[in-house]
Predicted model as a PDB file, atoms N, CA, C, CB and O in Angstrom, pLDDT in the B-factor column:
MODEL        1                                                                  
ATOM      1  N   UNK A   1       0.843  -1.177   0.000  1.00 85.00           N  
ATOM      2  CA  UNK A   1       0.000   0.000   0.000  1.00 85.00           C  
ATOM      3  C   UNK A   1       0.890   1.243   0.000  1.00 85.00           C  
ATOM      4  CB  UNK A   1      -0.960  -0.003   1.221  1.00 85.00           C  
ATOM      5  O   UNK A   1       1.935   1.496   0.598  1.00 85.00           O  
ATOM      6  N   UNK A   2       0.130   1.948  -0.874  1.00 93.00           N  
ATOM      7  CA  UNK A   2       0.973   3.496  -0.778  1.00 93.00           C  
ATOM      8  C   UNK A   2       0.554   4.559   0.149  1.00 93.00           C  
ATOM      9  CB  UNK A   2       0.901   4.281  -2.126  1.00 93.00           C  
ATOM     10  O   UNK A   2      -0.586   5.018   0.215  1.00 93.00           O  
ATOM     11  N   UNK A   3       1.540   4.904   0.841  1.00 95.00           N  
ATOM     12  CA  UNK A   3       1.353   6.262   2.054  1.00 95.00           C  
ATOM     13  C   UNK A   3       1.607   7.143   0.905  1.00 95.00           C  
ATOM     14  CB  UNK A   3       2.641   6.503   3.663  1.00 95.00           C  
ATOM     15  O   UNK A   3       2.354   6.947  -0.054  1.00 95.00           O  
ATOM     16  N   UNK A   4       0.718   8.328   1.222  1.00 92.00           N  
ATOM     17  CA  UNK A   4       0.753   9.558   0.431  1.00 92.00           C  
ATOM     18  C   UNK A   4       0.625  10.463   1.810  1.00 92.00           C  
ATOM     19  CB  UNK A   4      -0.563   9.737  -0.875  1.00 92.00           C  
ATOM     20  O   UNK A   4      -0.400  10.354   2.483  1.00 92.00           O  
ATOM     21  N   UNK A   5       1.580  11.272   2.179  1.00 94.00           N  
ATOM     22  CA  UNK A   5       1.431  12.554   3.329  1.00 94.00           C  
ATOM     23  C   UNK A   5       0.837  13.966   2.934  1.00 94.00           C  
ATOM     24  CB  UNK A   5       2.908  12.952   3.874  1.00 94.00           C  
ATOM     25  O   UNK A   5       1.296  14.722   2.078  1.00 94.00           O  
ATOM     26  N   UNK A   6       0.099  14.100   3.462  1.00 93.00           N  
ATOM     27  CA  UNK A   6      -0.835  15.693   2.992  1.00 93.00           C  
ATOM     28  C   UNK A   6      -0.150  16.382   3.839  1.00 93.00           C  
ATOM     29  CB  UNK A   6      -2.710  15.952   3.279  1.00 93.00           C  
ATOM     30  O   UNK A   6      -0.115  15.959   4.994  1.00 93.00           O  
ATOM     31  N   UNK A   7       0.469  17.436   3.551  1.00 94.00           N  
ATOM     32  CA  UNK A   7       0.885  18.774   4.101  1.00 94.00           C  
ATOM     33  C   UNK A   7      -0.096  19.622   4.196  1.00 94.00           C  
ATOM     34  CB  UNK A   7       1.851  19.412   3.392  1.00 94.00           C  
ATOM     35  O   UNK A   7       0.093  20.269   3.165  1.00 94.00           O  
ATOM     36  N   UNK A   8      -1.284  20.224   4.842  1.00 93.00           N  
ATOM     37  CA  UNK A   8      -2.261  21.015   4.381  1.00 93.00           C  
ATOM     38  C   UNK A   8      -2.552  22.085   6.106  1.00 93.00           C  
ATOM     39  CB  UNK A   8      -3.740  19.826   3.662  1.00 93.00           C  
ATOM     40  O   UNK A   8      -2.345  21.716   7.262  1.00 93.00           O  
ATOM     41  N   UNK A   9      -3.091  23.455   5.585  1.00 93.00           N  
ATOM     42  CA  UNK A   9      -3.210  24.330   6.729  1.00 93.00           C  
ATOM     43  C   UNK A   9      -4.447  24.100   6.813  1.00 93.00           C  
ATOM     44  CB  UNK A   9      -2.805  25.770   6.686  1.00 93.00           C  
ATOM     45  O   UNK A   9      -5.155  24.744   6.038  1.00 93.00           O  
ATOM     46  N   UNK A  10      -5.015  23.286   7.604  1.00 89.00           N  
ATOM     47  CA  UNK A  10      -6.837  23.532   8.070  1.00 89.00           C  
ATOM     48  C   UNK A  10      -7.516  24.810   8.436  1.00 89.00           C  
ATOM     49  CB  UNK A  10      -7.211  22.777   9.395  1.00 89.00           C  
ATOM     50  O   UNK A  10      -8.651  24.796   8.913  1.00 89.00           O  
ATOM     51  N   UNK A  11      -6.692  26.182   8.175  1.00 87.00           N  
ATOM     52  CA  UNK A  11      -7.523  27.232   8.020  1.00 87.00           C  
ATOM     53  C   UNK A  11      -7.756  27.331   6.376  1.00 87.00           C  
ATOM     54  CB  UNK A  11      -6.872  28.550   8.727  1.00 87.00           C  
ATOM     55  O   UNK A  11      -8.858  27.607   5.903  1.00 87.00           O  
ATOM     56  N   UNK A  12      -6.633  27.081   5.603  1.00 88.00           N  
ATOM     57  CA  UNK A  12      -6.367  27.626   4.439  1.00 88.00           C  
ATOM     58  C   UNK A  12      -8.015  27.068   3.606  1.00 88.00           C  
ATOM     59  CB  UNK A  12      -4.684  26.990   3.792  1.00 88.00           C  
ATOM     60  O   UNK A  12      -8.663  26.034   3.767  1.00 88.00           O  
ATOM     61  N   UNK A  13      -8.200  27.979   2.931  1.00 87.00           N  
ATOM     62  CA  UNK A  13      -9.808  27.577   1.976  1.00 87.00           C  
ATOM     63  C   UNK A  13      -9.320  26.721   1.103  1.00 87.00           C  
ATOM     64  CB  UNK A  13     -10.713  28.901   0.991  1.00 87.00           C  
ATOM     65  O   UNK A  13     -10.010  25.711   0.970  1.00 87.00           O  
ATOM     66  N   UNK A  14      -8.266  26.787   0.396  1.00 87.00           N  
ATOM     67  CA  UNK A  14      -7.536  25.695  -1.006  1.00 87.00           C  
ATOM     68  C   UNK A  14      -7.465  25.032  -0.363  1.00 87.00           C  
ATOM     69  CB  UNK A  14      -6.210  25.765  -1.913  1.00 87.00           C  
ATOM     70  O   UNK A  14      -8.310  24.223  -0.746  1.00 87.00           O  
ATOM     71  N   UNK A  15      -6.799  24.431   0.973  1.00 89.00           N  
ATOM     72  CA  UNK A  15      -6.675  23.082   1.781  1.00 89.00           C  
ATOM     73  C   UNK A  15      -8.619  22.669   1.780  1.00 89.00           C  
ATOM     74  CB  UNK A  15      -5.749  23.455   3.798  1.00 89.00           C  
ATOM     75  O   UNK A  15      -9.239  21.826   1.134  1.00 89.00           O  
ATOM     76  N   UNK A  16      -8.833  23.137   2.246  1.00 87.00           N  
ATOM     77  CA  UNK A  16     -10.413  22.857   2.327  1.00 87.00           C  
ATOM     78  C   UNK A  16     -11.140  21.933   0.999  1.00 87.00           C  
ATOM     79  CB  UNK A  16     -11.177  24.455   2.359  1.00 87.00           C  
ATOM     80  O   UNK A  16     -11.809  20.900   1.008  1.00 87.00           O  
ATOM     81  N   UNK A  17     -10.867  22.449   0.358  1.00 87.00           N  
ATOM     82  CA  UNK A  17     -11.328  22.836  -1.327  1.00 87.00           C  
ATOM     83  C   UNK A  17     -10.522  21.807  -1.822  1.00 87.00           C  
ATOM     84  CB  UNK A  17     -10.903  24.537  -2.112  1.00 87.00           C  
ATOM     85  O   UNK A  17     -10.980  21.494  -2.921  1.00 87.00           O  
ATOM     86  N   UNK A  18      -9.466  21.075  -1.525  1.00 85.00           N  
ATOM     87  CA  UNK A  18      -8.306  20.165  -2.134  1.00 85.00           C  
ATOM     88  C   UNK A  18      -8.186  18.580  -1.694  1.00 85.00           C  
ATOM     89  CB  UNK A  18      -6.917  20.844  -1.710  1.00 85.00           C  
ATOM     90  O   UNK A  18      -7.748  17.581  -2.263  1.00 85.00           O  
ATOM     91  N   UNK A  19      -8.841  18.855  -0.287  1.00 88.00           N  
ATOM     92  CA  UNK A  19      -9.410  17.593   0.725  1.00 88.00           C  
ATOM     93  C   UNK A  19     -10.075  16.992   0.625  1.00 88.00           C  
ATOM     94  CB  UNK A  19      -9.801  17.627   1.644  1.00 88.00           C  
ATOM     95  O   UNK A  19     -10.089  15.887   1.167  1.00 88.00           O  
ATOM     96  N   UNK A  20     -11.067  17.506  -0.227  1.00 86.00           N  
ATOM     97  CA  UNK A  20     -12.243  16.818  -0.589  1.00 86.00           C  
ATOM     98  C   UNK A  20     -12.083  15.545  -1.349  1.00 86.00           C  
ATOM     99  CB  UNK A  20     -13.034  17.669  -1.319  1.00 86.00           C  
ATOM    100  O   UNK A  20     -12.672  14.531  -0.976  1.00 86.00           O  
ATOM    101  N   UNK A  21     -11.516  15.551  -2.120  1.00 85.00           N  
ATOM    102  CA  UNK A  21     -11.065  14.731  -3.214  1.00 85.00           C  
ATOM    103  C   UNK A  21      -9.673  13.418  -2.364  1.00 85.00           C  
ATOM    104  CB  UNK A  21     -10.318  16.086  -4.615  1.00 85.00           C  
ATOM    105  O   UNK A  21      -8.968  12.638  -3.004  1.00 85.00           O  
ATOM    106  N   UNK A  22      -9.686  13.581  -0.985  1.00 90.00           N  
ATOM    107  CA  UNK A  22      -8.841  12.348  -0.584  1.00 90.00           C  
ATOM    108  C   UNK A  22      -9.300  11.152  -0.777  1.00 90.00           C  
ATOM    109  CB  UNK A  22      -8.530  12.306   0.668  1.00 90.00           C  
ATOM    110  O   UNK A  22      -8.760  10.248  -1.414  1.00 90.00           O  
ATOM    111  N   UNK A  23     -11.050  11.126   0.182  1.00 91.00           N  
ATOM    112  CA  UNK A  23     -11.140   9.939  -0.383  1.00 91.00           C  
ATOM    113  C   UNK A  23     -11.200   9.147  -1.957  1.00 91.00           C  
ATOM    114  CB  UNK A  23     -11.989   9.755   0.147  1.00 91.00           C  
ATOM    115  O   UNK A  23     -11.508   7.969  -2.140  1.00 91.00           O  
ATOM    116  N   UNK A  24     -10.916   9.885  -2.730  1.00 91.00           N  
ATOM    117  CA  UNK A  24     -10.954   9.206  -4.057  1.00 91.00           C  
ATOM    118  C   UNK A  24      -9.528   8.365  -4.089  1.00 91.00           C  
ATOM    119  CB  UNK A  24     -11.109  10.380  -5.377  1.00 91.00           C  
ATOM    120  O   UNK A  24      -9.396   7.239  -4.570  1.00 91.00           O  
ATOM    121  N   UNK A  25      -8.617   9.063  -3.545  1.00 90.00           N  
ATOM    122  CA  UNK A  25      -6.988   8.641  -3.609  1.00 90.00           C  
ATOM    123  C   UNK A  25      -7.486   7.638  -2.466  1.00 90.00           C  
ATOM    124  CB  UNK A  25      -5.476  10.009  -3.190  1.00 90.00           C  
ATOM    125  O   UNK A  25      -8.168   6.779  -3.024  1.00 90.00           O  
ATOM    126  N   UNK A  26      -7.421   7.419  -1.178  1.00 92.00           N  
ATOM    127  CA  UNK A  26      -7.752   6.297  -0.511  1.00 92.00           C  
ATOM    128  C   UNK A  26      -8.541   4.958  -1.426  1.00 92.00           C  
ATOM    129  CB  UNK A  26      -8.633   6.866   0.622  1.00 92.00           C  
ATOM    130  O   UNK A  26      -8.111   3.843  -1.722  1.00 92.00           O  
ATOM    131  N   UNK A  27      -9.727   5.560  -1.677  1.00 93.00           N  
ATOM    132  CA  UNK A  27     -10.352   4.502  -2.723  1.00 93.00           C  
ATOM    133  C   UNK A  27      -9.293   3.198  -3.641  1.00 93.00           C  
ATOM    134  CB  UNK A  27     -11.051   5.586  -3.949  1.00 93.00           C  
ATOM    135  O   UNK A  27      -9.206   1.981  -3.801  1.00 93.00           O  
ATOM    136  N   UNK A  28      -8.675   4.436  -4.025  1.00 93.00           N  
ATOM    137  CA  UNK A  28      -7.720   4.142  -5.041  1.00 93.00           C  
ATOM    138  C   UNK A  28      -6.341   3.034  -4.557  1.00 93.00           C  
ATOM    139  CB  UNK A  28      -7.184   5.660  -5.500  1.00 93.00           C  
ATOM    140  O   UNK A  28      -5.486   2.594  -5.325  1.00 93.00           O  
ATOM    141  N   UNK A  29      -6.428   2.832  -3.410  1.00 93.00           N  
ATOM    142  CA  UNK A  29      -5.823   1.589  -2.409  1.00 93.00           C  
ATOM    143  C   UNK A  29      -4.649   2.646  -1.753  1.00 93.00           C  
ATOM    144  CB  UNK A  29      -5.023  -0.143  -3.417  1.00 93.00           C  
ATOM    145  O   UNK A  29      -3.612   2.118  -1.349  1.00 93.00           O  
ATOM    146  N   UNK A  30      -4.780   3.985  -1.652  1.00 94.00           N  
ATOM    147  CA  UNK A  30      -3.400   4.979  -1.029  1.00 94.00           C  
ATOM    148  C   UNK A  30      -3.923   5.130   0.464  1.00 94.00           C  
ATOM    149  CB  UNK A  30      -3.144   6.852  -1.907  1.00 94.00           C  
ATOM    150  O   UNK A  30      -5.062   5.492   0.758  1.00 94.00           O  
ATOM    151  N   UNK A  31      -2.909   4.795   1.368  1.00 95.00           N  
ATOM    152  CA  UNK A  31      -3.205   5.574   2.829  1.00 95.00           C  
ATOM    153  C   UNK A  31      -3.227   6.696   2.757  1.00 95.00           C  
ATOM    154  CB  UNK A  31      -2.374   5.441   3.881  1.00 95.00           C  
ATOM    155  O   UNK A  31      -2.542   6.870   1.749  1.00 95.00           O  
ATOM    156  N   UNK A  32      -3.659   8.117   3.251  1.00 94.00           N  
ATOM    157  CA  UNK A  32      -3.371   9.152   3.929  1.00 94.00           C  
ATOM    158  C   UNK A  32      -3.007   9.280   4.519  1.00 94.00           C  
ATOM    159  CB  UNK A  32      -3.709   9.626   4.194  1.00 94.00           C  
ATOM    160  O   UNK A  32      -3.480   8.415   5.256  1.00 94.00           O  
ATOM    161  N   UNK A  33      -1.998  10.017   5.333  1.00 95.00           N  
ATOM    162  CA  UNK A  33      -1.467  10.461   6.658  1.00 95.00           C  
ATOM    163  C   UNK A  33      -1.552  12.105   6.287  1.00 95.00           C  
ATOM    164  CB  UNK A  33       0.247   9.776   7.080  1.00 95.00           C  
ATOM    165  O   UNK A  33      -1.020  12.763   5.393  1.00 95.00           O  
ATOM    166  N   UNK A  34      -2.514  12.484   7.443  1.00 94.00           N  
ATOM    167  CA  UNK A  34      -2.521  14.265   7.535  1.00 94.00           C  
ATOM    168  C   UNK A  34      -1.333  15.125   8.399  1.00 94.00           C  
ATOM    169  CB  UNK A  34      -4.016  14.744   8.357  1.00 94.00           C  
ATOM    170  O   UNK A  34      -1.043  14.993   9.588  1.00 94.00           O  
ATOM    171  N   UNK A  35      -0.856  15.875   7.585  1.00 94.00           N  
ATOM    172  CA  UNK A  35       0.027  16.481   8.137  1.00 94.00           C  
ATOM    173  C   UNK A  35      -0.089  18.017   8.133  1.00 94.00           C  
ATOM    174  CB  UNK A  35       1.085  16.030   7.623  1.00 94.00           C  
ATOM    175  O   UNK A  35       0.422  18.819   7.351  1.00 94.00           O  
ATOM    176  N   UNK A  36      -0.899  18.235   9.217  1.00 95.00           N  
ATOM    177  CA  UNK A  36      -0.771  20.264   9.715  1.00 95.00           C  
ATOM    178  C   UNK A  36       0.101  20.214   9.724  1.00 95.00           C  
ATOM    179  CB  UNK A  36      -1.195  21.190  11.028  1.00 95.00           C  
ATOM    180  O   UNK A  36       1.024  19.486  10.089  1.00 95.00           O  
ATOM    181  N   UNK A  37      -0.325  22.082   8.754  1.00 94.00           N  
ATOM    182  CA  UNK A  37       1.079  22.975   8.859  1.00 94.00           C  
ATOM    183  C   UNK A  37       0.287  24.201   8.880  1.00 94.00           C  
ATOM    184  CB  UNK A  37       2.369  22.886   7.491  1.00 94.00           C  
ATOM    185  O   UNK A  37      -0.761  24.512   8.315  1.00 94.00           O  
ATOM    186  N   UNK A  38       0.943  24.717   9.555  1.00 92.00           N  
ATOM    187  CA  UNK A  38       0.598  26.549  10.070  1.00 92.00           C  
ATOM    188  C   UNK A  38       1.148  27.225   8.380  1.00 92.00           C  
ATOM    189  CB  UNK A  38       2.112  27.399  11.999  1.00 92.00           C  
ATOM    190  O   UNK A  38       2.269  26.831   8.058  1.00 92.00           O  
ATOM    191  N   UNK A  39       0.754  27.753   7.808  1.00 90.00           N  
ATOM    192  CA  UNK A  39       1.314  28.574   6.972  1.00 90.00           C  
ATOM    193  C   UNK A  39       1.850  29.535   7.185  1.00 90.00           C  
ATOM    194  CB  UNK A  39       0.773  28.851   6.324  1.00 90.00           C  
ATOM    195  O   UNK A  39       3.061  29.625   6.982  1.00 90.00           O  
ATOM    196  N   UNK A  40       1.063  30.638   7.698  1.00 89.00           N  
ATOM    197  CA  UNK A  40       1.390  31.606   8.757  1.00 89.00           C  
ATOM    198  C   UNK A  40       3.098  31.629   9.371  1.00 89.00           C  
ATOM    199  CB  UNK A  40       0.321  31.208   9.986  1.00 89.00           C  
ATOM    200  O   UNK A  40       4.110  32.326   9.307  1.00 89.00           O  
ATOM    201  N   UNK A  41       2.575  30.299  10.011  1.00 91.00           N  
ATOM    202  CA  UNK A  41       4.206  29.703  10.836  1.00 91.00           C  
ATOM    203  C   UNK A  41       5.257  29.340   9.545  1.00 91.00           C  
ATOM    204  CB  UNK A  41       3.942  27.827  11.983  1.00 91.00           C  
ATOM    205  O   UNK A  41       6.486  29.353   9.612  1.00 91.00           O  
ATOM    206  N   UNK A  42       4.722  29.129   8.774  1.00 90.00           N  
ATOM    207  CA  UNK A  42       6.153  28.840   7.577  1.00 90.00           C  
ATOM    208  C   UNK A  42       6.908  30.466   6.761  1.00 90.00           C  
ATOM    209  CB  UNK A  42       5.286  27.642   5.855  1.00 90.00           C  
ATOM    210  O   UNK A  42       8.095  30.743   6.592  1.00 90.00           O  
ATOM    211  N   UNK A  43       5.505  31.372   6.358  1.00 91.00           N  
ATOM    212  CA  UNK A  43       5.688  32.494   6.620  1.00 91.00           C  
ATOM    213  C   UNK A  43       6.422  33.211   7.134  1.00 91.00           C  
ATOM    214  CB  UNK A  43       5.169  32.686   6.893  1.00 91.00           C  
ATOM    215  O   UNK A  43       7.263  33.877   6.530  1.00 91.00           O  
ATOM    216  N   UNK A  44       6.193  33.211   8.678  1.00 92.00           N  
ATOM    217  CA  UNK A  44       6.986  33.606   9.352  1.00 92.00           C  
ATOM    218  C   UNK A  44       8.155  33.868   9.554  1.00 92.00           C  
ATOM    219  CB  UNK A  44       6.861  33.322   9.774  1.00 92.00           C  
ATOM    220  O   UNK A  44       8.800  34.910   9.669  1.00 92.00           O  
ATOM    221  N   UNK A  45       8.520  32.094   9.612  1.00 95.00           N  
ATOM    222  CA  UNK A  45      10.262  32.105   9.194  1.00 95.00           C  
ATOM    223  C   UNK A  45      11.093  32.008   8.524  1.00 95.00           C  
ATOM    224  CB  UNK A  45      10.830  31.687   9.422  1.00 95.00           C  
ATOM    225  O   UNK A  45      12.274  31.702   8.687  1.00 95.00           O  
ATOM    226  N   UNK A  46      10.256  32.388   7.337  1.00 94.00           N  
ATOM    227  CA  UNK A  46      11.247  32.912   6.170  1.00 94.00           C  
ATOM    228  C   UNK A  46      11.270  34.347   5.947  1.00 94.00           C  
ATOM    229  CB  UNK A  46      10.890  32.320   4.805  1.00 94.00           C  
ATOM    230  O   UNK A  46      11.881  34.693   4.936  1.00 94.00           O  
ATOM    231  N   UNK A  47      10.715  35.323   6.698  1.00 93.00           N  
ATOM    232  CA  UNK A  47      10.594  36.686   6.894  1.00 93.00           C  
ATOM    233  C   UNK A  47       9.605  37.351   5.533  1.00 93.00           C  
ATOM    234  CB  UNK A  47      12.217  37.309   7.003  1.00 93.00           C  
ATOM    235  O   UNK A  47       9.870  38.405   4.954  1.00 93.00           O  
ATOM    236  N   UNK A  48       8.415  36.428   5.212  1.00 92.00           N  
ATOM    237  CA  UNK A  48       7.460  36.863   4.291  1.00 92.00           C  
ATOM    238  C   UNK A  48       6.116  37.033   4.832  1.00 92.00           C  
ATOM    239  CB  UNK A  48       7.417  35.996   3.229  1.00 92.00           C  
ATOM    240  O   UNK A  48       5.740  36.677   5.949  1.00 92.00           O  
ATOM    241  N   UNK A  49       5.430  37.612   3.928  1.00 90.00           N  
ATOM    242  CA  UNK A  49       4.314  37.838   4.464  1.00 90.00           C  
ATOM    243  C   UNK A  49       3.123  36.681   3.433  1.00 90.00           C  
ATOM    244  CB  UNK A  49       4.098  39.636   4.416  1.00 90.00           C  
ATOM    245  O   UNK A  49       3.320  36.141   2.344  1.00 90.00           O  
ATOM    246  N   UNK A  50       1.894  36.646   4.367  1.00 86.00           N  
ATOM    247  CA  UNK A  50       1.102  35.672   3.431  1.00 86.00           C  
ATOM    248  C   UNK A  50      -0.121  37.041   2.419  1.00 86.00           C  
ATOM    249  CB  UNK A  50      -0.008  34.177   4.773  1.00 86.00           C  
ATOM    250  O   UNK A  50      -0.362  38.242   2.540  1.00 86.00           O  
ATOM    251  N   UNK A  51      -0.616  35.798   1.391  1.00 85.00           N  
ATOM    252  CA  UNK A  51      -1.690  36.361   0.438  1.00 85.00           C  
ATOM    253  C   UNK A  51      -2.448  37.336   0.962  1.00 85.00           C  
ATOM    254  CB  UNK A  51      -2.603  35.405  -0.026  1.00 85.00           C  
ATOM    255  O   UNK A  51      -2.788  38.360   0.369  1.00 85.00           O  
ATOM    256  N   UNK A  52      -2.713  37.045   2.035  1.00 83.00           N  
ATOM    257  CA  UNK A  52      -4.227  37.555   2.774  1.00 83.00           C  
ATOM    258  C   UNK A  52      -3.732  38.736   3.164  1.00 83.00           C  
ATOM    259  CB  UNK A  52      -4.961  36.648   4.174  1.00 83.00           C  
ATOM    260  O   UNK A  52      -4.640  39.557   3.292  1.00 83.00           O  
ATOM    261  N   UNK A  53      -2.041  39.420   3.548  1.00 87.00           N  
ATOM    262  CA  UNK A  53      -1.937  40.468   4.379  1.00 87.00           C  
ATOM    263  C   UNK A  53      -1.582  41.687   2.913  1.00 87.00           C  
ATOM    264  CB  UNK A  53      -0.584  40.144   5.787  1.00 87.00           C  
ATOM    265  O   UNK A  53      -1.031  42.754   3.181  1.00 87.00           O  
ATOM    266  N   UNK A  54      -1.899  41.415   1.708  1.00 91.00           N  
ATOM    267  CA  UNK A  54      -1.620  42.347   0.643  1.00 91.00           C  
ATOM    268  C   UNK A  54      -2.899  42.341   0.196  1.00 91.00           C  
ATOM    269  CB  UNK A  54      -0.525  42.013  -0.414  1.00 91.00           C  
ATOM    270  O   UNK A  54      -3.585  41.413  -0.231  1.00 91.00           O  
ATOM    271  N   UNK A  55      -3.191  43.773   0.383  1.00 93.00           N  
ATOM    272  CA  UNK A  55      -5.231  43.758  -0.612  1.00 93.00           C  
ATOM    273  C   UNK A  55      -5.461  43.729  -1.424  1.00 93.00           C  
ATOM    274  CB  UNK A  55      -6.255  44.598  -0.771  1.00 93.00           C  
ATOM    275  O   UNK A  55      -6.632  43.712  -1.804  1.00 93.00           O  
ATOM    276  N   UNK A  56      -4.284  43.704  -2.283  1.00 94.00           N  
ATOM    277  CA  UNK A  56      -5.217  43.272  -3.895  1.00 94.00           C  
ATOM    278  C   UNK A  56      -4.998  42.124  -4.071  1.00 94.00           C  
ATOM    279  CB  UNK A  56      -4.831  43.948  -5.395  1.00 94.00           C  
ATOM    280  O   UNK A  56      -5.568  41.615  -5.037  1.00 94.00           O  
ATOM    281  N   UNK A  57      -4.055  41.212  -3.187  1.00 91.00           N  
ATOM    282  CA  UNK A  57      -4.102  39.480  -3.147  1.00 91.00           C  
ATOM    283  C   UNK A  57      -5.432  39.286  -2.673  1.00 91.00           C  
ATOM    284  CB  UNK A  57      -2.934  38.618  -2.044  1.00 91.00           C  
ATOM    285  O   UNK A  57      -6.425  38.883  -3.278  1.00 91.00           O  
ATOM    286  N   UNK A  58      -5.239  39.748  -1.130  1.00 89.00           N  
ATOM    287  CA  UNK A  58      -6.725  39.460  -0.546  1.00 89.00           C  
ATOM    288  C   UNK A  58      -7.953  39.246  -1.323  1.00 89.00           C  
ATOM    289  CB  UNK A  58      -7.108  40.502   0.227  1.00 89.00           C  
ATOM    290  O   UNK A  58      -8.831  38.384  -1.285  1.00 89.00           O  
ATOM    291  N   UNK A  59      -7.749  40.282  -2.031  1.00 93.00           N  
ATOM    292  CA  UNK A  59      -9.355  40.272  -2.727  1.00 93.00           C  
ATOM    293  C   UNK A  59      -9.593  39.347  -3.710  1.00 93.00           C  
ATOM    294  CB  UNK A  59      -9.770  41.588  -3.454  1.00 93.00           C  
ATOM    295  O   UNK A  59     -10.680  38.784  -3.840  1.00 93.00           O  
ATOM    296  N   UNK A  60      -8.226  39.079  -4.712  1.00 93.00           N  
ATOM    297  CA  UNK A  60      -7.986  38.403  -5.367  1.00 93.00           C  
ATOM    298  C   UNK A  60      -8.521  36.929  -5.213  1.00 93.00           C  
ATOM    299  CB  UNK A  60      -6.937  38.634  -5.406  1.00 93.00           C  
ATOM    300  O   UNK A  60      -9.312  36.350  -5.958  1.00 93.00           O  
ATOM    301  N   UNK A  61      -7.665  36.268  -3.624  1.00 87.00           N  
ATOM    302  CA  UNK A  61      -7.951  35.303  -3.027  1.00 87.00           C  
ATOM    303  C   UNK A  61      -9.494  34.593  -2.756  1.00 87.00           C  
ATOM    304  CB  UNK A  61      -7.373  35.630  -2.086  1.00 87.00           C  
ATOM    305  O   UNK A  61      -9.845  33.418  -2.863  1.00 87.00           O  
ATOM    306  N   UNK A  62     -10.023  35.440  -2.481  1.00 88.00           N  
ATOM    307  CA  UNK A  62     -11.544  35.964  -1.986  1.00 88.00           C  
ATOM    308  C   UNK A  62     -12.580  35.293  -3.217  1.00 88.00           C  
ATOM    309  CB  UNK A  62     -11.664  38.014  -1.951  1.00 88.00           C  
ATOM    310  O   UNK A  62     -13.441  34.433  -3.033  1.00 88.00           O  
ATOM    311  N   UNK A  63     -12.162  36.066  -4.723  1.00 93.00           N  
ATOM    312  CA  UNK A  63     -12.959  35.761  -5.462  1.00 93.00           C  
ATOM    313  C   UNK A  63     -12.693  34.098  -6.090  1.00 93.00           C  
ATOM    314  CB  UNK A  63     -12.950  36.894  -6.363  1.00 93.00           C  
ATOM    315  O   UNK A  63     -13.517  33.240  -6.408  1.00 93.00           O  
ATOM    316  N   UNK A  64     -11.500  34.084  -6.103  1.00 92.00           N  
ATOM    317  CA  UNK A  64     -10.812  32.801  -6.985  1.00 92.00           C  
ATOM    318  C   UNK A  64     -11.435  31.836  -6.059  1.00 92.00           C  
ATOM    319  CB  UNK A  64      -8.895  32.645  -7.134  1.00 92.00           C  
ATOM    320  O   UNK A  64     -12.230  31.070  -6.602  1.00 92.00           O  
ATOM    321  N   UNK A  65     -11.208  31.644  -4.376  1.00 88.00           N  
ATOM    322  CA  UNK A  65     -11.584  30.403  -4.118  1.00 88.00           C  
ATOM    323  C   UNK A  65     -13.375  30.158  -4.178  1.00 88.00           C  
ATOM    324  CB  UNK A  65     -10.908  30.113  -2.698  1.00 88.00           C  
ATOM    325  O   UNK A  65     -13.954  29.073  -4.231  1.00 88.00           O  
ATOM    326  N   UNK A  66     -14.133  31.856  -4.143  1.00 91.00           N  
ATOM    327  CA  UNK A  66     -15.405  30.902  -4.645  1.00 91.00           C  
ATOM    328  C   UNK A  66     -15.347  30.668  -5.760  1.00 91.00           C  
ATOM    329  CB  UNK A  66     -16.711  31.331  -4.533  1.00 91.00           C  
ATOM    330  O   UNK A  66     -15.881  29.587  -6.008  1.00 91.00           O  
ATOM    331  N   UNK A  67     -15.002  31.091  -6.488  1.00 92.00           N  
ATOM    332  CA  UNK A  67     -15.196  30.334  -8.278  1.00 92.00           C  
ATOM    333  C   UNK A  67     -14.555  28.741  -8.094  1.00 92.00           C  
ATOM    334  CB  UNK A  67     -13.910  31.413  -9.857  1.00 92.00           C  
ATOM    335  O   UNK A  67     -14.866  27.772  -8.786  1.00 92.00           O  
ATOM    336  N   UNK A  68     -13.913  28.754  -7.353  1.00 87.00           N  
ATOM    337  CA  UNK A  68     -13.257  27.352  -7.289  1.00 87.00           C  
ATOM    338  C   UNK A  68     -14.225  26.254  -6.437  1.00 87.00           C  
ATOM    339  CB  UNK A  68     -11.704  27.510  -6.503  1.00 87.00           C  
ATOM    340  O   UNK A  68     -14.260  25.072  -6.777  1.00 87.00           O  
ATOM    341  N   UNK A  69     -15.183  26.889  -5.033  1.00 88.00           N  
ATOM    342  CA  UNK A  69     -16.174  26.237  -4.877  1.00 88.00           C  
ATOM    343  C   UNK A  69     -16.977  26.027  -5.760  1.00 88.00           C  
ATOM    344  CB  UNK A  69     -16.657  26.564  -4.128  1.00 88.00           C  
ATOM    345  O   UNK A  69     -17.346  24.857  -5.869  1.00 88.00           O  
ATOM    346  N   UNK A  70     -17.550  27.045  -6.711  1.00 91.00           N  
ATOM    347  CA  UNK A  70     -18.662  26.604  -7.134  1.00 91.00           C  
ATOM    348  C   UNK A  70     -18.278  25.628  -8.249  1.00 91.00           C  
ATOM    349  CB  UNK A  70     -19.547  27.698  -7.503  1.00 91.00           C  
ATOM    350  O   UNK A  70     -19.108  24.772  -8.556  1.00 91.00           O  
ATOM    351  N   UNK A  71     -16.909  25.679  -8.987  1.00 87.00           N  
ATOM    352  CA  UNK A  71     -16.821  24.875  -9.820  1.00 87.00           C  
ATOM    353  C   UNK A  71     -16.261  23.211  -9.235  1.00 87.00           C  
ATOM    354  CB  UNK A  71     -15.992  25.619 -10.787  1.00 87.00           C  
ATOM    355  O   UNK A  71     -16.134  22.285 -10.036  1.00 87.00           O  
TER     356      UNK A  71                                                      
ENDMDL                                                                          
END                                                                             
């Protein structure tokens, strides 16, 4: 059996939006193993800032992931 490790931020909306679709890979005979990660915290220590703290990302962000729900 294949382990596949998810790196994913459980605030992040794309993590949200990207999860959905595990069980198909499980189906598919793959383990999961979930692996939180703070983004924020990765951010951090590389001395950058995230999407959300620049406003025309923000907004950017905002519209793309509903188009990405609804599709």
């Amino acid at each position: 059996m294949i382990t596949v490790r998810c790196y994913a931020d459980p605030v992040s909306p794309y993590a949200w939006l990207g999860l959905r679709d595990l069980d198909r890979i499980e189906a598919a005979g793959a383990r999961i193993v979930m692996m939180p990660v703070l983004f924020a915290g990765l951010l951090s220590a590389h001395a950058n800032i995230g999407p959300a703290e620049v406003d025309a990302k923000r907004r950017y962000l905002f519209r793309d992931v509903m188009r990405e729900a609804a599709r």
